[in-house]
N, C-alpha and C positions, 0 to 999 in steps of 0.2 A: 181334503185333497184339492178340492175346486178352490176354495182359495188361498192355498201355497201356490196354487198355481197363476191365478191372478197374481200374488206377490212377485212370485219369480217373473213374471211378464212386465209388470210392471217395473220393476229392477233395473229388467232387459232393455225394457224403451227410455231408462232415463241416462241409463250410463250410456247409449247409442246417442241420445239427444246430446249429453255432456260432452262425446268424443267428434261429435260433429261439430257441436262451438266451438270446441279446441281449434277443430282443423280451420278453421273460419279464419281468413285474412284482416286479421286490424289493422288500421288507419294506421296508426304509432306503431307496432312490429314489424307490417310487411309492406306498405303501402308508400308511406314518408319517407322511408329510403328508396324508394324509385321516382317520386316527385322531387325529392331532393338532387338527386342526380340528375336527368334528363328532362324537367320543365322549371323549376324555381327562377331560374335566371331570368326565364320571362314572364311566368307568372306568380309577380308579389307585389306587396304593395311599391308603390312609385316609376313602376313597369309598365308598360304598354299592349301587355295581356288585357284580356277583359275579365280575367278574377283570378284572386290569390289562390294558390295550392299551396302555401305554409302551414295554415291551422287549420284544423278536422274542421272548426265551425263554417273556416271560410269553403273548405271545399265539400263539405256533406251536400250542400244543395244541389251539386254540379254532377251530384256520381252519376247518373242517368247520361248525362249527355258525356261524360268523361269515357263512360263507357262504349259508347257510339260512336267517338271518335277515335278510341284506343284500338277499337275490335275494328275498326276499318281503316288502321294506319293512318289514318291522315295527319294523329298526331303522336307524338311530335311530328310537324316539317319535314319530310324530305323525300325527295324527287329524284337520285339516281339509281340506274338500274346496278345492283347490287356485282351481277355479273361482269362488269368494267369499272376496273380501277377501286382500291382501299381509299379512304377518307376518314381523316383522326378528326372533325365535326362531326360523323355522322349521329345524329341522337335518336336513332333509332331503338324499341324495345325490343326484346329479345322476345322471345315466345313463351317465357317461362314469364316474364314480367306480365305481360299481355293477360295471360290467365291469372295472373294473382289479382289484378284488379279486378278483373270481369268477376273472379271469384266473390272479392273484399263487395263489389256492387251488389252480387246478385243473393250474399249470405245478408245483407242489412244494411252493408257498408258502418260497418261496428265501428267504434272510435282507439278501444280497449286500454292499456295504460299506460299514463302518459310518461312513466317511466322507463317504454320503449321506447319510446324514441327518439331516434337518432340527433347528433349533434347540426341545427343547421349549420349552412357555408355562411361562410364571412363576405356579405357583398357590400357594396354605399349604394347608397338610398341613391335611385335614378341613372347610377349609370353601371355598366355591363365590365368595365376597364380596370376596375376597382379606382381608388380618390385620382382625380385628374392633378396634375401641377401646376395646370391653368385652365380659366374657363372665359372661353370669348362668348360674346351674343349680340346677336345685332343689334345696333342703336334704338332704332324706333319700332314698332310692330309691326308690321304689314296686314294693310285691310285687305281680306279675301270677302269677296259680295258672291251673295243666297248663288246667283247663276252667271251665265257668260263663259269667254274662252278668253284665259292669264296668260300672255306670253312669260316667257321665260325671262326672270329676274335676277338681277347681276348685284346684288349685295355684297357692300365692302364692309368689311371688319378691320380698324386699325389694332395693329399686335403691339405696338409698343418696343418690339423684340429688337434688340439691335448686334446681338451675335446669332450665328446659323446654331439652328438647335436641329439634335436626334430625335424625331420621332420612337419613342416605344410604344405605342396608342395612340389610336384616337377614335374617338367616338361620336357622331353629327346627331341632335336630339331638337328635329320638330317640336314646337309647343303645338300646331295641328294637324297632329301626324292625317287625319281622317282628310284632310285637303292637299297632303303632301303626296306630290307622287314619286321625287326623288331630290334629293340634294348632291351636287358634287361640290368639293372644295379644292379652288387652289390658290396657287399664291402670287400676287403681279410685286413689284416693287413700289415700297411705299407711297404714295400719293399718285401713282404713273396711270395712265390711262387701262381701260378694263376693256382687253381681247377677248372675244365670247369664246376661241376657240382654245385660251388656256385652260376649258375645264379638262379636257384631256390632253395637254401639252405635259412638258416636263414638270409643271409646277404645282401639275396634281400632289392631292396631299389623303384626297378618301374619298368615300360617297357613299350615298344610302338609300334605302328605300323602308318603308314605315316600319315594317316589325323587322329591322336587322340590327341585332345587337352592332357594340363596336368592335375594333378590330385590334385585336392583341399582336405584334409582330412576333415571330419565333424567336430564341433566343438567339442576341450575336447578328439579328436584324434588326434594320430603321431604314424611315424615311426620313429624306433632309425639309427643314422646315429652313429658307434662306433668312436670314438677319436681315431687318429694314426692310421687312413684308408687311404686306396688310392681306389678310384671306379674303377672298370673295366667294360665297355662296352664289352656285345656280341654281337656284330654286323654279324648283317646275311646281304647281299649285294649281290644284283642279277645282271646281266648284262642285257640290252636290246639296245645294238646296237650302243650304245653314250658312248665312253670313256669320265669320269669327277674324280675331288674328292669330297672327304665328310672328313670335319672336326667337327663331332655331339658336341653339346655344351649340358649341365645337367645345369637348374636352380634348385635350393634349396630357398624355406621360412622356417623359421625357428618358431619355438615355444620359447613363455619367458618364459613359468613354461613349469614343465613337465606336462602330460596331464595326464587325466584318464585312458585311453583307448590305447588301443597300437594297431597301423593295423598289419594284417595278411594276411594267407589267406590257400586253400585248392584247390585241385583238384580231378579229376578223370582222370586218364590218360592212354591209352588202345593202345599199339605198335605192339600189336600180330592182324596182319589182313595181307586179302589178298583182294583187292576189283579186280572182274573180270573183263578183257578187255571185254568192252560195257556194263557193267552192268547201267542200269540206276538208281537204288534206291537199292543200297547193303547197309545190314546194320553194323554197327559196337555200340559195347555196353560193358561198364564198369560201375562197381559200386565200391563204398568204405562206410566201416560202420566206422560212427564216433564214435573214442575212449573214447570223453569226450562230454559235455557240451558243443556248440557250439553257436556263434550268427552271424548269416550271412547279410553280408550286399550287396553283389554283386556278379553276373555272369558275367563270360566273356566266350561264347566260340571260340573254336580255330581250325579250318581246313585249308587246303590248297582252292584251287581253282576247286578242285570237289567238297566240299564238297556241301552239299545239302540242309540238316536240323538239327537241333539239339533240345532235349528234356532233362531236369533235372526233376526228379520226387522223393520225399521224400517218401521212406516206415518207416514210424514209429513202433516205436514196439510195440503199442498198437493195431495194425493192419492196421491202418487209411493210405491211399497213397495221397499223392497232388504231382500235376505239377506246379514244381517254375520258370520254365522259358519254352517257346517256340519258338524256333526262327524255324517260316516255312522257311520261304525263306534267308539262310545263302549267306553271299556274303562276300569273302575273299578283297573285298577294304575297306568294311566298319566292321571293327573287333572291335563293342563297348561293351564297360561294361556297362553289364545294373543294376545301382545304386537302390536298393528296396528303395521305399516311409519309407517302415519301415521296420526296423532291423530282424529277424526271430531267434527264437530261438529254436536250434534246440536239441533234448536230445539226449543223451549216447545213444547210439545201434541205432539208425537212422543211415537205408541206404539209401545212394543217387547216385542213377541209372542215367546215361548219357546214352539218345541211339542217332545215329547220322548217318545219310543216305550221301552216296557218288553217285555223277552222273559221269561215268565214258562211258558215251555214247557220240555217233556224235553229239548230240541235245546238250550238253553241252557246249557252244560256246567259254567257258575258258580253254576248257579241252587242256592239252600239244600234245598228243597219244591215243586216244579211241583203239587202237590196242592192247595196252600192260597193263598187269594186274600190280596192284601200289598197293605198301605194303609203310612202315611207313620209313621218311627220311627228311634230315635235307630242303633238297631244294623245290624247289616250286613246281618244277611237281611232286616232291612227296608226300606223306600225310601226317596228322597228325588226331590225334581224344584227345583233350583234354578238359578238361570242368573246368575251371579254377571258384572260388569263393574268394571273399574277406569276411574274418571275422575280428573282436573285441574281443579283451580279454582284462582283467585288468592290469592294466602296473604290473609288478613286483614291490614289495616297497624296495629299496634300504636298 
């Protein structure tokens, strides 16, 4: 009797042990489809993540820390408050994802067969656009030295281009992204002299900041790229201590017809401030009333490394106020545009209010100097307060 009864116990504890590996999350069945969907893009090889989540080998080392950041959201990226406004980027996981990894971590983080798993996506090696139909780069390198303060660099790029082309993509790729702190691109006419203020003029064409993929236009949009341009890079470049260069390369897709829709865009943009040494929540607040008819498809906002919060809120002129964007917790490494699920249209005399809180205190763990009061400048310990939007209008009819 005593040992049937071992046997039967013993039975009992291996089919329990069996039916718990079963339930156990693999890498290949439960895992790889959720790295495939919502991180691969950025982290694989020739990406600007700091490690692949393709193959179990490359990410088995990471599950600890995958873990730690999955179960505290911070990744994937992203920063609006869920309660205002749909966003078709958001790469957020869902809660059932969330536990399956923490599961797949905390059961061994198994590999299991490799006949699970799923098909990867079809990307090019280095860039986000899929194959570009041209690739500019700047001539020579640019020395970045160990320390100091780089004024802002006005690189020209000759295009060669001699008819206006559609943008369908483009995508701006730092070779130092670790010294880049942003690139804009626009376009002067061929050989003509270079306005610092055409980065955000009409001849804007994109801009970036280090870990932002490119930017795909919706379907039946573009941006005009003019014939017998040459791009100029504004390159803003920081030192941290590592002398390198940086030779930034601009991919372009192009459109075969012209499109409907032509990209744009808008801001709110506020220079007059003084935020105080230590202040932990100072605020700063601009608005602008749109002159016309507007359709908004996207926010980006823009701070330095105080910044804190930021808030876009529509006063219509019928009285009515909505919050189109929230971002509680601003974090100047991760500077996304956040793409609306749907378009907004916004009417004539609609003002849109940006307000936007600065931590300029000890608790600030980014801060440069909690000692000294920071007004608005081009560098990184300094500020910025702008509330950048992308809109659509109807192409011009030639």
């Amino acid at each position: 009797m005593t040992l049937r009864r071992i046997l039967f116990g013993l039975t009992v504890v291996l089919a329990w042990t069996g039916s718990a590996r079963a339930q156990t999350p693999t890498f290949a069945r439960d895992v790889a489809p959720i790295f495939y969907a919502k991180c691969v893009e950025c982290h694989r090889p020739t990406m600007f993540a700091p490690m692949s989540l393709v193959k179990y080998d490359d990410a088995r080392p990471w599950a600890r820390s995958i873990r730690n950041r999955v179960s505290t959201r911070t990744m994937p990226p992203w920063g609006a408050d869920p309660a205002h406004g749909l966003f078709k980027n958001d790469p957020r996981l869902t809660d059932k994802e969330i536990a399956t990894i923490l599961a797949w971590v905390d059961g061994g983080a198994p590999k299991g067969d490799n006949k699970d798993l799923p098909k990867l996506p079809e990307f090019v090696d280095g860039w986000t656009i899929g194959k570009p139909d041209a690739v500019f780069e700047m001539k020579e390198p640019f020395a970045i030295p160990a320390s100091g303060t780089i004024e802002y660099q006005y690189i020209r790029i000759p295009t060669g281009i001699t008819e206006d082309k559609w943008l369908a993509a483009i995508e701006i790729k730092p070779e130092a992204r670790a010294h880049v702190h942003h690139v804009i691109a626009f376009t002067v006419p061929a050989g003509s002299p270079i306005s610092e203020g055409g980065a955000l003029g009409p001849g804007n064409i994109g801009g970036v900041t280090p870990n932002k993929p490119g930017v795909v236009f919706d379907p039946g949009v573009g941006r005009m790229l003019n014939g017998n341009s040459d791009i100029v890079l504004q390159m803003h470049y920081t030192t941290n201590g590592q002398a390198t260069t940086d030779k930034t390369q601009v991919g372009l897709r192009f459109l075969k017809e012209p499109p409907m829709w032509q990209q744009r865009g808008g801001s709110v943009i506020q220079p007059r401030f003084v935020i105080p040494a230590g202040a932990p929540a100072h605020e700063v607040r601009g608005s602008r009333v749109l002159q016309n008819d507007e359709i908004i498809t996207s926010f980006t906002p823009h701070m330095h490394v105080r910044g804190k919060d930021m808030t876009y809120t529509a006063k219509y002129p019928d009285g009515r106020t909505e919050v189109l964007l929230s971002v509680p917790k601003y974090d100047f490494n991760w500077q996304i545009t956040y793409q609306l699920k749907e378009a907004k249209r916004m009417p004539k005399g609609t003002e849109i209010e940006v307000v936007a809180h600065f931590d300029n205190s000890p608790q600030n763990k980014f801060n440069p100097d909690p000692t000294k009061d920071v007004r608005w400048g081009d560098q990184t310990w300094e500020e910025m307060m702008i509330g950048f939007w992308g809109t659509v209008a109807e192409r011009p009819k030639q």
